[in-house]
VOGUVO-340296 format. One line per field, with one value per residue (C-alpha): y, x, z; residue in one letter; residue number from 1. Coordinates in nm, 3 decimals. Each point is the difference from the previous one (the first is absolute). Example, Ala and Ser with C-alpha at 12.3 -4.5 7.8 and 13.67 -1.06 7.14 Angstrom:
<sites>
py [-0.450, 0.344]
px [1.230, 0.137]
pz [0.780, -0.066]
resn [A, S]
resi [1, 2]
</sites>
This chain:
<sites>
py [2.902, -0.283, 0.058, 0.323, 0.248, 0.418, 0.051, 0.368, 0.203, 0.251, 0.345, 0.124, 0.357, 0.053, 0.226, 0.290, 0.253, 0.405, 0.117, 0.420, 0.135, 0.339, 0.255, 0.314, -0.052, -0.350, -0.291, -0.142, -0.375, -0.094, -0.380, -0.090, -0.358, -0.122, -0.358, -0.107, -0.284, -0.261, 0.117, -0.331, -0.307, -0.342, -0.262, -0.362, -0.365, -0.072, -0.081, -0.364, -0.076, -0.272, 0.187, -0.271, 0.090, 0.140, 0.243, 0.085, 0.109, 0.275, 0.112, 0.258, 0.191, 0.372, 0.259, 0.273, 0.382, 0.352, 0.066, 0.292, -0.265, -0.332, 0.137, -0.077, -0.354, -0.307, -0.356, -0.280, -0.349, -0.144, -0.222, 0.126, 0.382, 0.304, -0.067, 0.372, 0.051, -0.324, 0.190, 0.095, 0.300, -0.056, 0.244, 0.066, -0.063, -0.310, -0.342, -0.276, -0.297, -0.382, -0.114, 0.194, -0.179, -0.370, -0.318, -0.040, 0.174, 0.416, 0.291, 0.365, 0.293, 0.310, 0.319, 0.387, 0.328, 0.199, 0.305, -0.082, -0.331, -0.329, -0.212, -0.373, -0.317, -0.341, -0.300, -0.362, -0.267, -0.316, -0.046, -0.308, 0.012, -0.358, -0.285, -0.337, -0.242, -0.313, -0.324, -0.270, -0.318, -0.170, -0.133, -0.333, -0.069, 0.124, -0.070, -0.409, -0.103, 0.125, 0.012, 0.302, 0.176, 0.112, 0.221, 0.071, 0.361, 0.201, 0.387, 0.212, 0.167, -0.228, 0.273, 0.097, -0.189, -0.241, -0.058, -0.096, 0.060, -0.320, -0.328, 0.045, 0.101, -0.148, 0.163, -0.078, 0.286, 0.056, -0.314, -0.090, -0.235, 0.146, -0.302, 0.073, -0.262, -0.100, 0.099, 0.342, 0.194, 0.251, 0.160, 0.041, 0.260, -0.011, 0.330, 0.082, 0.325, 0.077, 0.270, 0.324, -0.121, -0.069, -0.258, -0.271, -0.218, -0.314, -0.232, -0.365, -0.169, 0.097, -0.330, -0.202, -0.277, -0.312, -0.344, -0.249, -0.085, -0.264, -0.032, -0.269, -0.129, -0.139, 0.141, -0.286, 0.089, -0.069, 0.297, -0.013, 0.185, 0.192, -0.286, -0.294, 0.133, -0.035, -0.309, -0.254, -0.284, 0.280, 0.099, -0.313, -0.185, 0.338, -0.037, -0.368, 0.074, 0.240, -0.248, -0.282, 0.262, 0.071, 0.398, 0.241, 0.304, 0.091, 0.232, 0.173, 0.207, 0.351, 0.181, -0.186, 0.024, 0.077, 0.332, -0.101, -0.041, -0.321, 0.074, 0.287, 0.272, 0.324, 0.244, 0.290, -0.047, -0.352, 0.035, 0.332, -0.203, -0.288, -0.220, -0.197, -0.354, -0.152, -0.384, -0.044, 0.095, 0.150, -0.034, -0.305, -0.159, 0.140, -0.078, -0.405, 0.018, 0.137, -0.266, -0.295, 0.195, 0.131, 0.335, 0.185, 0.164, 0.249, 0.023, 0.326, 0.076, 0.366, 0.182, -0.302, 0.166, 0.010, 0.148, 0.257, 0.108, -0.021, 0.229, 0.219, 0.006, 0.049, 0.262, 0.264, -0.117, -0.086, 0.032, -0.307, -0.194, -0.148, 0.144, -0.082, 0.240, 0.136, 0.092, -0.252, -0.284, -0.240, -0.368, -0.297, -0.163, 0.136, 0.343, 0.136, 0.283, 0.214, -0.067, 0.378, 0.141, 0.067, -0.086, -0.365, -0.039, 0.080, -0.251, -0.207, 0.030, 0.041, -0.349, -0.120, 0.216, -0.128, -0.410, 0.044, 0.124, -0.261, -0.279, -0.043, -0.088, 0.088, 0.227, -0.153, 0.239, -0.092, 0.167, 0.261, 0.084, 0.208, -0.210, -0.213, 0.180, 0.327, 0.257, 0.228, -0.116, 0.130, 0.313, -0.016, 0.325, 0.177, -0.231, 0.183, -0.253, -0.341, -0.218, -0.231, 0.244, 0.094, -0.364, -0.033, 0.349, -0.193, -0.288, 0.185, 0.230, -0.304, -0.142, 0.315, -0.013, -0.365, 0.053, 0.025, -0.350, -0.215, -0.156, -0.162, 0.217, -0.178, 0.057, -0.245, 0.022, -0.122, -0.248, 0.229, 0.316, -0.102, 0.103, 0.180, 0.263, 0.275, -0.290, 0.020, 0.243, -0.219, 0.086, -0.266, 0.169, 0.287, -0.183, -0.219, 0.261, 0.058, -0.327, -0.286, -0.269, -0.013, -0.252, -0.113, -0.134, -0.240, -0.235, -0.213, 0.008, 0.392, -0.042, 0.034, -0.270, 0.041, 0.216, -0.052, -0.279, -0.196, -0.135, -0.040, 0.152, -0.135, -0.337, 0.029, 0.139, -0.030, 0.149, 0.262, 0.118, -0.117, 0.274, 0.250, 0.055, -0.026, 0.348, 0.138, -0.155, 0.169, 0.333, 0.036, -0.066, 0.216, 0.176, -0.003, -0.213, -0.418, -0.194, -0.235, -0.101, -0.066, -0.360, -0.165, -0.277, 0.033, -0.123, 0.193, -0.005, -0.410, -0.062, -0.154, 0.067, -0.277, -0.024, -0.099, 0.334, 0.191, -0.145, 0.061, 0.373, -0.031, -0.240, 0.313, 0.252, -0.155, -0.057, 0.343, 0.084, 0.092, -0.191, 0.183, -0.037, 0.123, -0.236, 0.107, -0.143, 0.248, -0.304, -0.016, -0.401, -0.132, -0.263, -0.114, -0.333, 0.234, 0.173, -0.136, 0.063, 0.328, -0.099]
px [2.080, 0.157, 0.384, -0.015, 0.169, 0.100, 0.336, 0.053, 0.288, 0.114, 0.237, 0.184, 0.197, 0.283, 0.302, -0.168, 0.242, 0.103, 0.259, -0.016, 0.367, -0.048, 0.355, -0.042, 0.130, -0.107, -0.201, -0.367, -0.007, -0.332, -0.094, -0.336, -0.072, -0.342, -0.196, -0.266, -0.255, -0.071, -0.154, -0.151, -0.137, -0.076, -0.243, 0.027, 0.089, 0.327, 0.322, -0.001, -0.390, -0.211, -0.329, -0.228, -0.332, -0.229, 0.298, -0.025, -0.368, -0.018, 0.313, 0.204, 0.329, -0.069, 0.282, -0.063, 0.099, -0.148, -0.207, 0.208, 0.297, -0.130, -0.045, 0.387, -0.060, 0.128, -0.072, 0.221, -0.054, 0.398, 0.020, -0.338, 0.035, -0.203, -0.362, -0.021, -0.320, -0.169, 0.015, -0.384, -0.115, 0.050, -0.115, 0.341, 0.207, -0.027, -0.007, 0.077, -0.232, 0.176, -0.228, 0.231, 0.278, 0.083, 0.076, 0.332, 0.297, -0.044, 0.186, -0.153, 0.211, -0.208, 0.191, -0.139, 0.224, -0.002, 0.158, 0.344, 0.065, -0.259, -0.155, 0.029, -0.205, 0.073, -0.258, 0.094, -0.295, -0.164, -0.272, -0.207, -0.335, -0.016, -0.181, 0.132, -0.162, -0.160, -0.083, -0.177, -0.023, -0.314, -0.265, -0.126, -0.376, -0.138, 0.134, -0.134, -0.094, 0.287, 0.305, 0.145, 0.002, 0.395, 0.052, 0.343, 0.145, 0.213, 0.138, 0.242, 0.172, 0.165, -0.028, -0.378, -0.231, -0.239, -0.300, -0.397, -0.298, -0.066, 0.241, 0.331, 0.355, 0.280, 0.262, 0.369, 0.096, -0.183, -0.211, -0.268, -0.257, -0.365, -0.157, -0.348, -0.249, -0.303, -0.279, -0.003, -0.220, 0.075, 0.285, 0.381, 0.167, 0.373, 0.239, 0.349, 0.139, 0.348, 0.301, -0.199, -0.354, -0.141, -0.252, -0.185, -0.260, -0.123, -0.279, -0.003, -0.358, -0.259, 0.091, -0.323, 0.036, -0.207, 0.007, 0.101, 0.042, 0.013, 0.049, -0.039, 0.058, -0.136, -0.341, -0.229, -0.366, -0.340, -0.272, -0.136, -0.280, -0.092, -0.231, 0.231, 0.294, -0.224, -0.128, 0.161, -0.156, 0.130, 0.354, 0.137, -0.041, 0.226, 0.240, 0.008, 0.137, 0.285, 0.086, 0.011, 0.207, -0.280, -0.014, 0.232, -0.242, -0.375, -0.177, -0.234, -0.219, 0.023, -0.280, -0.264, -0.303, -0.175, 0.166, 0.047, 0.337, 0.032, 0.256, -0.030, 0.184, 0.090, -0.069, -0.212, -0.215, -0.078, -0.133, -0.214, -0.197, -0.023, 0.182, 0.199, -0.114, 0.273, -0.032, 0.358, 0.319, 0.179, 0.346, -0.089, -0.058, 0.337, 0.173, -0.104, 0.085, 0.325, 0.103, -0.147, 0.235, -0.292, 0.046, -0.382, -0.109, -0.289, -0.284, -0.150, -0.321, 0.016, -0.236, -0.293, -0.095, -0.402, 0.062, 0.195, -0.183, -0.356, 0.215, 0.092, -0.321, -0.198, 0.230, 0.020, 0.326, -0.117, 0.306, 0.169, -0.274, -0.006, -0.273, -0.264, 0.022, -0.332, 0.210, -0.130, 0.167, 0.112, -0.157, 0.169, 0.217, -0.206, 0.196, 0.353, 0.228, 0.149, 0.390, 0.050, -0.145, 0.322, -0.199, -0.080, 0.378, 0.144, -0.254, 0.134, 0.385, -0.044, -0.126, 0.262, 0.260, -0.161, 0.012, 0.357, 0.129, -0.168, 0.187, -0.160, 0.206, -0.158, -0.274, -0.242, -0.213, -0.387, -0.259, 0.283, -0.256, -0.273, -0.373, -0.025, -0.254, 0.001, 0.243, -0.250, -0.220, 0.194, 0.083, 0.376, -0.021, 0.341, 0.140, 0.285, 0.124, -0.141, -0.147, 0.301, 0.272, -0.192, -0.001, 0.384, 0.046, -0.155, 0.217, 0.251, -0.051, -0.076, 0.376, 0.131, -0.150, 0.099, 0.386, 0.091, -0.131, 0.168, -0.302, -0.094, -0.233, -0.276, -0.331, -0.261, -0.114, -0.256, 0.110, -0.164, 0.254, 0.328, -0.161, -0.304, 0.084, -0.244, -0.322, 0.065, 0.314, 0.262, 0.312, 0.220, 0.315, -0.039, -0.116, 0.301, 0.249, -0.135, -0.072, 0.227, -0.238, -0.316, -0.255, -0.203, -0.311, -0.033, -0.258, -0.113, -0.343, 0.023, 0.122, -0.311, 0.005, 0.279, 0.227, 0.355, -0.195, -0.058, -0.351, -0.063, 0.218, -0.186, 0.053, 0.388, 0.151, 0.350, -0.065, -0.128, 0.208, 0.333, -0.135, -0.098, 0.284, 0.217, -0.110, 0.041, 0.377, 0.040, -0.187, 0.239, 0.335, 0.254, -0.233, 0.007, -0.283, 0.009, -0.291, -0.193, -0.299, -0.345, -0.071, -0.327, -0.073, -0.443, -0.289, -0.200, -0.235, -0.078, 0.364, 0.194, 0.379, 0.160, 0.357, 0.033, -0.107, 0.217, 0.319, -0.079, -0.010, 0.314, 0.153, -0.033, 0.109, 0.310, 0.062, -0.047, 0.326, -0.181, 0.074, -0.292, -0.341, -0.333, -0.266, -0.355, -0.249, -0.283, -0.131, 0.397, 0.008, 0.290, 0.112, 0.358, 0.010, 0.011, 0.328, 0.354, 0.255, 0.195, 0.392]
pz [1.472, 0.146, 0.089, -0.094, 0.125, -0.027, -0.205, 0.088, -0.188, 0.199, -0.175, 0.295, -0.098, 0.191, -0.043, -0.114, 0.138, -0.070, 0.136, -0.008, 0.147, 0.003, 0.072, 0.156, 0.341, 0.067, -0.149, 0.059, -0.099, -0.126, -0.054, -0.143, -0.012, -0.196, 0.021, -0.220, 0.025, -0.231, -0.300, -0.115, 0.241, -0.160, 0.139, -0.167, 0.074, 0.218, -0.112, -0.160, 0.016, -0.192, -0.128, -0.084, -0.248, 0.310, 0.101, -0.339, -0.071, 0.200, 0.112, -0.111, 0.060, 0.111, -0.103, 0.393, -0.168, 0.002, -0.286, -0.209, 0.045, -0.103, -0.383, 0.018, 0.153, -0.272, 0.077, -0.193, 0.005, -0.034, -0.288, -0.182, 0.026, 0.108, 0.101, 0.122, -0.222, 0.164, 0.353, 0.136, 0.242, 0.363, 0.312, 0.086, -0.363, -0.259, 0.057, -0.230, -0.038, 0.057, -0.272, -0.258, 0.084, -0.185, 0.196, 0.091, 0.223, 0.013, 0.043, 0.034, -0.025, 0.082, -0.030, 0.113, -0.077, 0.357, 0.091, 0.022, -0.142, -0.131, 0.257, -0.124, 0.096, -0.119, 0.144, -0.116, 0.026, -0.203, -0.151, -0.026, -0.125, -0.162, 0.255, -0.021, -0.234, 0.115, -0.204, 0.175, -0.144, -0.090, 0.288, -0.011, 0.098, 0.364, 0.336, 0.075, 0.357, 0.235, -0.257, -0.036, -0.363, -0.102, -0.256, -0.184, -0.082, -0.076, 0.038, -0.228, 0.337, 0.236, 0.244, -0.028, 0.302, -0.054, 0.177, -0.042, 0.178, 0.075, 0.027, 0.084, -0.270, 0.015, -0.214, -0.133, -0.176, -0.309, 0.037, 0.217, 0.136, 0.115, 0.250, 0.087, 0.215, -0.059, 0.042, -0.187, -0.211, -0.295, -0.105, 0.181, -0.092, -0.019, 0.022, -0.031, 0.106, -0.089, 0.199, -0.150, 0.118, -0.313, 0.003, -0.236, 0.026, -0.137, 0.045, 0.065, -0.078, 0.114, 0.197, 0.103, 0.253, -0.027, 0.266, -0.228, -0.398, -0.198, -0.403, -0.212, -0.379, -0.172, 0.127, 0.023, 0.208, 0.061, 0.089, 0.359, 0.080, 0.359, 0.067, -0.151, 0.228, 0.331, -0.132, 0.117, -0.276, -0.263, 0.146, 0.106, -0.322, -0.128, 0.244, 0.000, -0.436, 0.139, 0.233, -0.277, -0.210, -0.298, 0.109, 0.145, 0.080, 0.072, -0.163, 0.287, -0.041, 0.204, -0.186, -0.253, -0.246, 0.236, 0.096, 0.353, 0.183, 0.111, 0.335, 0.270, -0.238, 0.170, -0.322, 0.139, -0.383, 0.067, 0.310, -0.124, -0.243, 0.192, -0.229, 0.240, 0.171, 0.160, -0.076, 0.065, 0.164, -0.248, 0.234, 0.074, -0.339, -0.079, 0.241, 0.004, -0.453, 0.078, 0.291, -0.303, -0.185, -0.272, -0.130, 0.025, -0.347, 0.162, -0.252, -0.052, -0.184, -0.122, -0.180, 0.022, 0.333, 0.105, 0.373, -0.108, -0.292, 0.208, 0.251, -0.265, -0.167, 0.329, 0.150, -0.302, -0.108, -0.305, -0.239, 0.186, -0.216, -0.338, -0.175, -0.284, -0.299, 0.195, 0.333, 0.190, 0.168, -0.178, 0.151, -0.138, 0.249, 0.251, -0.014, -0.177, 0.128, -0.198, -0.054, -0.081, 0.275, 0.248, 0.306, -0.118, -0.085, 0.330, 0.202, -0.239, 0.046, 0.401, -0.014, -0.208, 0.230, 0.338, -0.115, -0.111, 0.394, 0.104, -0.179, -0.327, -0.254, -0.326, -0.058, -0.299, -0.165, -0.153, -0.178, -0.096, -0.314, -0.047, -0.071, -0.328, -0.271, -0.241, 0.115, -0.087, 0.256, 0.292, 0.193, 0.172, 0.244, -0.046, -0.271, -0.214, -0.251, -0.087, 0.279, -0.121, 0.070, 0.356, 0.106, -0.051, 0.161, 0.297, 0.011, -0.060, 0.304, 0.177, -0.081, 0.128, 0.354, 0.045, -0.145, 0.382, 0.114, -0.250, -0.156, -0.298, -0.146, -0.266, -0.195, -0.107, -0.365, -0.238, -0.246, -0.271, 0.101, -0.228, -0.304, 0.131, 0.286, -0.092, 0.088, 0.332, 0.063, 0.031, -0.181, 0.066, -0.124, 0.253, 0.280, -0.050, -0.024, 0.410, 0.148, 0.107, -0.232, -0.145, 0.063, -0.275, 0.053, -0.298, 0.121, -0.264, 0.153, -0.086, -0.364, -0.269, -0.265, -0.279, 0.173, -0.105, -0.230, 0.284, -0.085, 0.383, 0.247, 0.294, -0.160, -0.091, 0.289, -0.157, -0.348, 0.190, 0.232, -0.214, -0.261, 0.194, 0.288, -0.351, -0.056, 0.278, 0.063, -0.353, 0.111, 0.300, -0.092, 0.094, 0.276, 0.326, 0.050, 0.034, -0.079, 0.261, -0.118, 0.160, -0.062, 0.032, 0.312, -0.025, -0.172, -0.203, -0.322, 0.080, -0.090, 0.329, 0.040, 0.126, 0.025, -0.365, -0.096, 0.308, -0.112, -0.363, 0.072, 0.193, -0.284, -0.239, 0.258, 0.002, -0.381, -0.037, 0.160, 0.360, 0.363, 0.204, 0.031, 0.221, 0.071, 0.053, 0.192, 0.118, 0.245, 0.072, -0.058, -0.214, -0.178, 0.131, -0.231, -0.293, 0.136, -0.022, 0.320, -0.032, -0.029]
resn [X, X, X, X, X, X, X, X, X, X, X, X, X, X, X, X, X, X, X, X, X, X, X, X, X, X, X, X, X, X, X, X, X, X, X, X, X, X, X, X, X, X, X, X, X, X, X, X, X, X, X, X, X, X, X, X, X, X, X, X, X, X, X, X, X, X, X, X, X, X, X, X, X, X, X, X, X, X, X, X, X, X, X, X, X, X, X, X, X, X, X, X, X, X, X, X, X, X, X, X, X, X, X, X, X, X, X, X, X, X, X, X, X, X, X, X, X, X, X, X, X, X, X, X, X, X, X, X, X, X, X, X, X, X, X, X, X, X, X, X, X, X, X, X, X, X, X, X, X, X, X, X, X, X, X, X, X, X, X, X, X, X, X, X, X, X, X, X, X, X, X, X, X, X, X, X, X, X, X, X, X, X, X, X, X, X, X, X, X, X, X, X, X, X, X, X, X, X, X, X, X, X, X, X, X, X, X, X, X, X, X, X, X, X, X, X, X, X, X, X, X, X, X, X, X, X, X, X, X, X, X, X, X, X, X, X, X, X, X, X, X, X, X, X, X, X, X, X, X, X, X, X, X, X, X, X, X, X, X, X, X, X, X, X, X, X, X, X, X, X, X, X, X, X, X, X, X, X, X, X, X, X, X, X, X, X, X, X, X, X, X, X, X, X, X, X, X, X, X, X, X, X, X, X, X, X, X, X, X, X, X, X, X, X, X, X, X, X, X, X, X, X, X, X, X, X, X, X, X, X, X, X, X, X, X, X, X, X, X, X, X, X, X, X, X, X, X, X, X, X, X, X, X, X, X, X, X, X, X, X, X, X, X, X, X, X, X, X, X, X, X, X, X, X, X, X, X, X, X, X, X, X, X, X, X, X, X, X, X, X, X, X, X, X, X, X, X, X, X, X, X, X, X, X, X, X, X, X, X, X, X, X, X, X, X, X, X, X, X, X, X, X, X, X, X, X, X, X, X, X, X, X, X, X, X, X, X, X, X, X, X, X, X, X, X, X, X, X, X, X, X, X, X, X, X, X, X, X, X, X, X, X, X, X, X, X, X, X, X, X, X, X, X, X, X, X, X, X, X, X, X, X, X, X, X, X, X, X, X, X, X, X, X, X, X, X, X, X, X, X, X, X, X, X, X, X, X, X, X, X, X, X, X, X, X, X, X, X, X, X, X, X, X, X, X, X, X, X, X, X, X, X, X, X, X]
resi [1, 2, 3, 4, 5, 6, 7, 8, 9, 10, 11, 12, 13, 14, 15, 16, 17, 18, 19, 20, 21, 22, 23, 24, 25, 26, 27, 28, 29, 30, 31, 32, 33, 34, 35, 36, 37, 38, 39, 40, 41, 42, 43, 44, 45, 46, 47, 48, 49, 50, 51, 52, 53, 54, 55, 56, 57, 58, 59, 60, 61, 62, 63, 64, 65, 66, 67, 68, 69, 70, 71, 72, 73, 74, 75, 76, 77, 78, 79, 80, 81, 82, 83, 84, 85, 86, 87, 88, 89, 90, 91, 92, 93, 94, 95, 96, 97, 98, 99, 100, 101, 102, 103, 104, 105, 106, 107, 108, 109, 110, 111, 112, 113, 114, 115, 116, 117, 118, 119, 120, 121, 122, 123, 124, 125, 126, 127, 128, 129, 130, 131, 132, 133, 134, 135, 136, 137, 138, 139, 140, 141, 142, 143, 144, 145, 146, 147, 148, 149, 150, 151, 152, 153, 154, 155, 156, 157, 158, 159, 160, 161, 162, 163, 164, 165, 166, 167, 168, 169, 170, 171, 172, 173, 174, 175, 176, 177, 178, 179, 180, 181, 182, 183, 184, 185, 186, 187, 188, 189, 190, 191, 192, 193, 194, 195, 196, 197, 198, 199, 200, 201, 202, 203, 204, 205, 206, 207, 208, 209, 210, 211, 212, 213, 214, 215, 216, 217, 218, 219, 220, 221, 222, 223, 224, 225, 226, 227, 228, 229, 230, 231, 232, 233, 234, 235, 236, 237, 238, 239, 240, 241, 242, 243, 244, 245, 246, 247, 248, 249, 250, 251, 252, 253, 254, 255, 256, 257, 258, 259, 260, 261, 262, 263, 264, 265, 266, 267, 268, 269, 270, 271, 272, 273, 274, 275, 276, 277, 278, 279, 280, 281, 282, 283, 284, 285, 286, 287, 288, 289, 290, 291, 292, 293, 294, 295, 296, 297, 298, 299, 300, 301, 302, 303, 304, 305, 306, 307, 308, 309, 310, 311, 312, 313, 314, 315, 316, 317, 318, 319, 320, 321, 322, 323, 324, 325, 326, 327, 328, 329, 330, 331, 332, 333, 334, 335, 336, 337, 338, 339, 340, 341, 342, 343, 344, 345, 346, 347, 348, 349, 350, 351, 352, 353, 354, 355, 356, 357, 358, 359, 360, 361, 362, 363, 364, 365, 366, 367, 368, 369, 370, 371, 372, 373, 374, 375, 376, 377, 378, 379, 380, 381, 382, 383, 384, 385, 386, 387, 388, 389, 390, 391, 392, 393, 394, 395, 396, 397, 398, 399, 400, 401, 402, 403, 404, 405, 406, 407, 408, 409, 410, 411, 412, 413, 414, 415, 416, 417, 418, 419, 420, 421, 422, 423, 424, 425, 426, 427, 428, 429, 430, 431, 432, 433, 434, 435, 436, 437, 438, 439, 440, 441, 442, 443, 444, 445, 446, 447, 448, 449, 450, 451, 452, 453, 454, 455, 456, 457, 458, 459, 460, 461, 462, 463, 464, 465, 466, 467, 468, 469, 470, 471, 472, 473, 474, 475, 476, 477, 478, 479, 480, 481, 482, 483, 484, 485, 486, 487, 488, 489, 490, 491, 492, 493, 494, 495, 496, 497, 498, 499, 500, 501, 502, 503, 504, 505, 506, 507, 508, 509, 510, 511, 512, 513, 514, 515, 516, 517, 518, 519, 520, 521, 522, 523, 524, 525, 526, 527, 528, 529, 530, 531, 532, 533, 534, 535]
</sites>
């Protein structure tokens, strides 16, 4: 026990004395003088000590006496009264345990009826079991390139120590200022101990560093491709509208329809079923948006996933697989992984996690659905719930994992979803309530004829998209969710879309209330004269 020390009480007898004068022809003086020793021996804390909670939990005071005379022993705590009946066995008497006594400033009186006269003990000592609170203020985004990250806090005891495992504290009495450097990964903790010892602990993050950041709004982007980025007849017409001011970000893709990933990606899964080709430099791509000052929206294509669902399928690991209603694989797309199978998420999120320390800014989500066609016509391996409620638990897990990278988080969705999640498991209110925005895909070229009594959607481009983002501004409100739709920049069906058609979808994107828009372009070529100049 720290500062602890052996109060003895000692009962010295002195004075004892006979005299015996006896007459008959002389006297014999006869002096008898008797000493005892201490009856009762006390080991506790020291006069005046600070017993902090760990002093506490297994310490106790032990009362030193003979067996037939400790049944006469009493303990008393001053100010609270006898905790004689609280005392414990002991090899050589009783012992009282800390952990009975309250917080505060303590006096023991022990008393023990010897031979000739009581042997007293008083100990004084505090106790101070509680550990000093701390509240940290909020943390904003991940550690950027080489700035430092500074976090704000305080603690209840202007006395208690502050320090962290990482970084450096500066303190000024209760407050105090945690610096830490970039780069770092994962949590700091930070911990206060106060006079007594006692000791709390609070965690800052985890913390992710990434090289460099940039965020834009309104979001205004075009899709680029693997190919398109390396392509110098497809890139530089992109870069040549961000230098004219039509778009502030690139959507690049980091894993696609295709199931491969597009840049050298170091996730152990990726590499197993030899899903990644690296077409690009994903640091490099990054790096050369940020310095045009672009943010980068990295595309990934989920559960549409034909390498890893041949893997799967080939390597008995079959429940990572969409399945007919017969068990066997289910084809379209060329292959569909199953979004409840855990395995399938976390390649998933360590994708997401991985593009985000590099740089990425936001992390778009596609084919977050399960295959169009009867319900009834699948298997889902493992699925508890709906396969709507499974797809949000996804994103949802997804959000989590990326919280520490300051991200935008969004999903891609089908037109059809805002009043028809069960067709292809998208419930837009749930997915909402876990995603920065959602990214409707309302094509007019995808619209059937008469939706939203639009005779011809792939014909009226405004009527279109005017009615259908409606819903889905109306679906959202209030959640957490923004909407930036997927607007239409390809031919299709015999019907060309030149930039009459473009700017009509971006005409009705904006008189629904929205600023931000997606442009797609699978053979990534634009058309800039249907785009007006950001502010």
């Amino acid at each position: 026990m720290p500062d602890a020390a052996r109060p003895r009480s000692r009962l010295l007898l002195v004075g004892l004395g006979l005299l015996l004068i006896g007459a008959l022809g002389g006297g014999v003086g006869l002096f008898i003088a008797a000493t005892a020793e201490p009856c009762l021996e006390v080991d506790g804390p020291a006069e005046g000590a600070l017993l902090g909670a760990d002093d506490v939990a297994d310490g106790a005071i032990v009362f030193h006496a003979d067996e037939d005379a400790v049944r006469g022993l009493t303990v008393t705590v001053v100010g609270e009264g006898e905790v004689t009946d609280a005392l414990e066995p002991h090899d050589d008497g009783r012992q009282l345990p800390l952990a009975a006594l309250d917080d505060g400033e303590v006096e023991i009186v022990a008393r023990l009826s010897c031979a000739f006269s009581p042997d007293t003990t008083r100990l004084t000592f505090t106790v101070d079991t509680v550990p000093p609170a701390i509240d940290l203020d909020d943390v904003d985004g991940p550690l950027v390139g080489d700035e430092p990250l500074e976090v704000t806090g305080r603690v209840d005891d202007p006395d208690a120590e502050v320090s962290a495992d990482a970084g450096t504290v500066e303190q000024d009495g209760e407050t105090f200022t945690l610096t830490v450097p970039a780069p770092v990964e994962g949590p700091v903790t930070v911990t206060a101990v106060d006079a007594a010892g006692n000791t709390s602990e609070v965690v800052v993050g985890p913390i992710a560093s990434v090289p460099s950041r940039v965020t834009v709004s309104p979001v205004r982007a075009v899709h680029v491709s693997f190919w398109g980025w390396v392509t110098g007849a497809l890139r530089d017409p992109v870069l040549a509208m961000a230098e004219d001011g039509l778009i502030n970000a690139v959507q690049l893709d980091l894993k696609d329809e295709s199931g491969v990933v597009g840049y050298d990606s170091e996730v152990e899964r990726a590499h197993e079923i030899d899903a990644v080709e690296p077409i690009y430099d994903l640091d490099e791509a990054v790096a050369e948006l940020h310095d045009l000052g672009l943010a980068v929206i990295g595309r990934i294509v989920a559960f549409r996933d034909p390498v890893l669902a041949a893997h799967a399928w080939e390597h008995d690991e079959r429940e990572q697989v969409i399945q007919t209603a017969e068990g066997e694989a289910y084809g379209g797309y060329g292959g569909f992984t199953n979004f409840a199978d855990p395995d399938v998420v976390d390649y998933h999120v360590a994708l997401a996690v991985e593009a985000a320390r590099a740089g990425v800014d936001d992390i778009l989500w596609d084919y977050v659905r399960r295959p169009d066609g009867d319900v009834e016509g699948f298997r889902f391996p493992g699925l508890e719930g709906s396969p709507e409620e499974a797809v949000v638990d996804f994103v949802a897990e997804a959000d989590a994992a990326l919280a520490p990278y300051g991200v935008a988080h969004g999903a891609s969705v089908y037109g059809i979803a805002v009043d028809r999640p069960t067709q292809i498991a998208q419930d837009i209110a749930g997915l909402a309530e876990h995603t920065d925005y959602l990214a409707p895909m309302v094509y007019p070229s995808h619209w059937g004829p008469g939706e939203y009594d639009v005779a011809s959607p792939i014909d009226e481009p405004y009527e279109i998209v005017a009615a259908s983002l409606a819903d889905f501004v109306a679906l959202t409100d209030g959640l957490r969710a923004r909407i930036v739709p997927w607007l239409q920049d390809f031919s299709i069906g015999g019907v060309t879309y030149d930039a009459g058609k473009v700017r009509a979808q971006i005409e009705a994107t904006y008189d629904v209330g929205l600023e931000e828009w997606l442009l797609w372009s699978p053979g990534v070529r634009y058309t800039p004269e249907a785009i007006d100049p950001l502010d």
